[in-house]
N, C-alpha and C positions, 0 to 999 in steps of 0.2 A: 504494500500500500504506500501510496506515495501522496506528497502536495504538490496542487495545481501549475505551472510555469505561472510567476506574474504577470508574463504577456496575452496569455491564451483566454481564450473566448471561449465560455460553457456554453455548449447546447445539450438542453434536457429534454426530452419527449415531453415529457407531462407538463412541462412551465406552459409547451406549444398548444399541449394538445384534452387538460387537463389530467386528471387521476393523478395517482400519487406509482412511484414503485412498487413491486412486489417483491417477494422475499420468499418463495415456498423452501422448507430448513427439511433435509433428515435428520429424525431422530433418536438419540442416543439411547432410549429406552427399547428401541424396535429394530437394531441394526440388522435383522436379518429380512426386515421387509423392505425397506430400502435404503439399502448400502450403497447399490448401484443404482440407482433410478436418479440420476441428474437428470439425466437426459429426461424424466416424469417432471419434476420438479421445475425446470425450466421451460415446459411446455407447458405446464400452470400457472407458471407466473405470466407467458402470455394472452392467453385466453381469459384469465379474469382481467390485464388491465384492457383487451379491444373489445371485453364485452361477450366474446363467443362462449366465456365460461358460466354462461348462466341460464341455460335454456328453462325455458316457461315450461314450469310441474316440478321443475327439480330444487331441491333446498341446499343447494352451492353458496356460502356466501360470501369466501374469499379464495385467495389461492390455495391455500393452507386443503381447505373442506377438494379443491381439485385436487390437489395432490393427492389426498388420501385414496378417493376415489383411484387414482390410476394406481396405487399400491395393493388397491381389493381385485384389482382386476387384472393387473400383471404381473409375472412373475420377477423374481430382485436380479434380475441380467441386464448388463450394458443394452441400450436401446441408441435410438437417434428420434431428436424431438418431431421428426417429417410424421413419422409412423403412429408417434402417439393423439398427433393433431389429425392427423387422415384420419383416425379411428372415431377419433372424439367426432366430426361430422358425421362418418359410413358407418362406423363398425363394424371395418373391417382393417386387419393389421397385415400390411404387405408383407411382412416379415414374419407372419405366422407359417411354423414346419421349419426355420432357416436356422441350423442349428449356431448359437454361440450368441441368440439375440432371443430382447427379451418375448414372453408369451402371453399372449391374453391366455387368462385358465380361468375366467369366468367373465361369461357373455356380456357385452354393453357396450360403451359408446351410440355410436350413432345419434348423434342430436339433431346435427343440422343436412339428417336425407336429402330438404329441400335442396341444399346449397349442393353446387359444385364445390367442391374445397380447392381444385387449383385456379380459380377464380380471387381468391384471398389469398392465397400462399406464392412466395418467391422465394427463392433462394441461389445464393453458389459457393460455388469450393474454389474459386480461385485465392487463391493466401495470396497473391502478389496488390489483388484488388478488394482483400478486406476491410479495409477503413473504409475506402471509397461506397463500399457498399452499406456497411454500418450505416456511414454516413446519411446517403440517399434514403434508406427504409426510414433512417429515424426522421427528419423530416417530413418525410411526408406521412409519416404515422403511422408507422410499422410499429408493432410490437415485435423486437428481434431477439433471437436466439444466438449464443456462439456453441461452434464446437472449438475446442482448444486442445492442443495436443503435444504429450510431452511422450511417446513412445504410444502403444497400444493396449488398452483403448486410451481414447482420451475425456474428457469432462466437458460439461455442458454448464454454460452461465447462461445471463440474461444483461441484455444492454439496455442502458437508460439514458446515455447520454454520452457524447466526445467534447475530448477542448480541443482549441486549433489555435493556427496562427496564422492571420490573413496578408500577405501581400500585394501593398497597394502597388510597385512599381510592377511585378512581375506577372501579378493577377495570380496567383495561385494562393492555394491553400497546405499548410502540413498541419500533418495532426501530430497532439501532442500527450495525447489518453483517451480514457474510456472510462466511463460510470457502469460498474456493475453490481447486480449481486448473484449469489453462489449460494446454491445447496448446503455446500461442505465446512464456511466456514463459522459457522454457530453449531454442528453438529454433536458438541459435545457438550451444549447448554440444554435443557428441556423448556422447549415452549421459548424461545429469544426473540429480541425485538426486531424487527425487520431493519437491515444494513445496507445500505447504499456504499459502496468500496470504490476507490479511485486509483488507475495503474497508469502510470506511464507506459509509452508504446513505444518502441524503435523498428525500424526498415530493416532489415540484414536480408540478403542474398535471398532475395526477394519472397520476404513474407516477414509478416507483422508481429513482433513478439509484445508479449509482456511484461516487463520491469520487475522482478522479487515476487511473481506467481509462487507461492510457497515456496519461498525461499530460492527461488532460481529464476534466473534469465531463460530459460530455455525453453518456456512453454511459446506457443505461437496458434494465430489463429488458426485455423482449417475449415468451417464452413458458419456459413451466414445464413440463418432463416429467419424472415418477416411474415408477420400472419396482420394484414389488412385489419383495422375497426369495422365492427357492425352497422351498416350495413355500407359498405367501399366498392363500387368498382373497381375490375381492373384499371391500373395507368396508362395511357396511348403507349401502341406497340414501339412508339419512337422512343420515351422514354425505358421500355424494356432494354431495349437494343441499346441504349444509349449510355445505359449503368451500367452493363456487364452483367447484369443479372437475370439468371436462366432457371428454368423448372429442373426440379431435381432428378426427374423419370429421366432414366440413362444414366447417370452420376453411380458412381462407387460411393456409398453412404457409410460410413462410420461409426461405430458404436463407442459410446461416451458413457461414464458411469457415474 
C-alpha cells in the first residue's frame, strides 16, 4: 500500500457515478468455503455496486449476502469472475465438467434470462493495455474486475478508481495507481470494515505491475472485466474497437483464487 504522487489526479467510479465501494472479505471462520473464491468475491462486489446484484424476489442486500450466495452454490476452486457473472444472469457455468475450476454443486443463478449478459460485459487480457482499459470501463461506469498474477493461479480484486498524471505539452496521460479492494486482505478479521487500498503501478516489459502487492513487486495485471450498470447499453462499436477491449469467448481464461 502506498500514498498518492502529489501531482496525480484521482478518478473514483463512485464520486462519477454515485454508490460507494465494495469490499466482499473471506472469512476466517469458514476457510474451507472460501479460501479460493476471489474470483466469487470480486464478482460480488461488482454486481451489487451496477445494481445486477439485486434481482426483484431475492433478499441480496449487499455484496457480502452475494458472496455468500456464490459460496452455497460453488464449490472453494480457483474460478475466473467471466463465469460467475455469466451464471449469475443464465445459470449456466461454462466451466462446469472442466477439471481444476470451480463447480456449481447446487442449482441457481440465472437472474437476468431476460438479458443477454454479453450485452453488459467487456473484457481483455492484454497486460500491455491494462491501465488503459481500467481506465476506459471506469469512466464510463464499468464496475471492473482484475485478475492479477504472481505465478498460477492468480487473484482476483476489484477497481474503484486510478491516479494519473496529465500532460499539457505532450497530451498524454500516465498512470500512477489504482484504488482497490481485495478478498484477502481482512481475511483474518471476522466481519471487517470495508477497505478501499491504494498501489502504485509501474510499466516493465510490457505489462502493469503493482508496487509491494504482499510484499512484492512482482504481481502484474493479466485481465480486465467490466460489467455495464443497470440498465446500459452496449458503447458504439467504435469505441469497442477503439479501447482494445474485446469479449472474452476465445480468450484463455484464468483461474484466480
Amino acid at each position: 500500500m502506498s500514498t498518492t504522487s502529489a501531482l496525480a489526479t484521482s478518478y473514483y467510479l463512485y464520486h462519477s457515478y454515485g454508490g460507494t465501494y465494495h469490499d466482499a472479505e473471506k472469512s476466517p471462520s469458514i476457510p474451507d468455503d472460501d479460501s479460493k473464491m476471489c474470483w466469487a468475491a470480486s464478482a460480488a462486489n461488482i454486481l451489487a455496486w451496477t445494481g445486477w446484484g439485486y434481482p426483484s424476489g431475492e433478499s441480496f442486500h449487499n455484496e457480502d449476502d452475494i458472496f455468500k450466495y456464490f459460496q452455497d452454490h460453488w464449490t472453494n476452486v480457483g474460478g475466473n469472475p467471466y463465469f460467475g457473472l455469466d451464471w449469475w444472469f443464465d445459470g449456466v457455468n461454462d466451466s462446469q465438467g472442466v477439471a481444476g475450476w470451480s463447480q456449481v454443486d447446487d442449482e441457481g443463478g440465472g437472474f437476468w434470462t431476460d438479458k443477454y449478459f454479453s450485452n453488459y460485459y467487456l473484457s481483455s487480457n492484454s497486460v500491455s493495455e491494462a491501465m488503459n482499459n481500467i481506465a476506459l470501463l471506469t469512466v464510463n461506469g464499468y464496475g471492473t474486475s482484475l485478475g492479477v498474477i504472481n505465478g498460477n493461479p492468480g487473484h482476483a480484486i476489484t477497481a474503484w478508481g486510478f491516479d494519473y498524471d496529465y500532460n499539457d505539452a505532450t497530451d498524454t496521460l500516465s498512470y500512477d495507481g489504482i484504488w482497490v479492494t481485495d478478498s484477502d486482505d481482512n481475511m483474518d478479521v471476522t466481519d471487517p470494515a470495508n477497505s478501499l487500498v491504494y498501489y502504485d503501478v509501474f510499466y516493465y516489459q510490457g505489462a502493469w505491475f503493482l508496487e509491494n502487492f504482499y510484499g512484492t513487486d512482482s504481481w502484474y495485471i493479466s485481465e480486465v472485466h467490466g460489467l455495464a450498470q443497470m440498465p446500459v447499453p452496449v458503447p458504439p462499436a467504435v469505441w469497442l474497437l477503439g479501447s482494445g477491449l474485446i469479449g472474452l469467448v476465445g480468450l484463455r481464461k484464468r483461474r484466480t483464487a
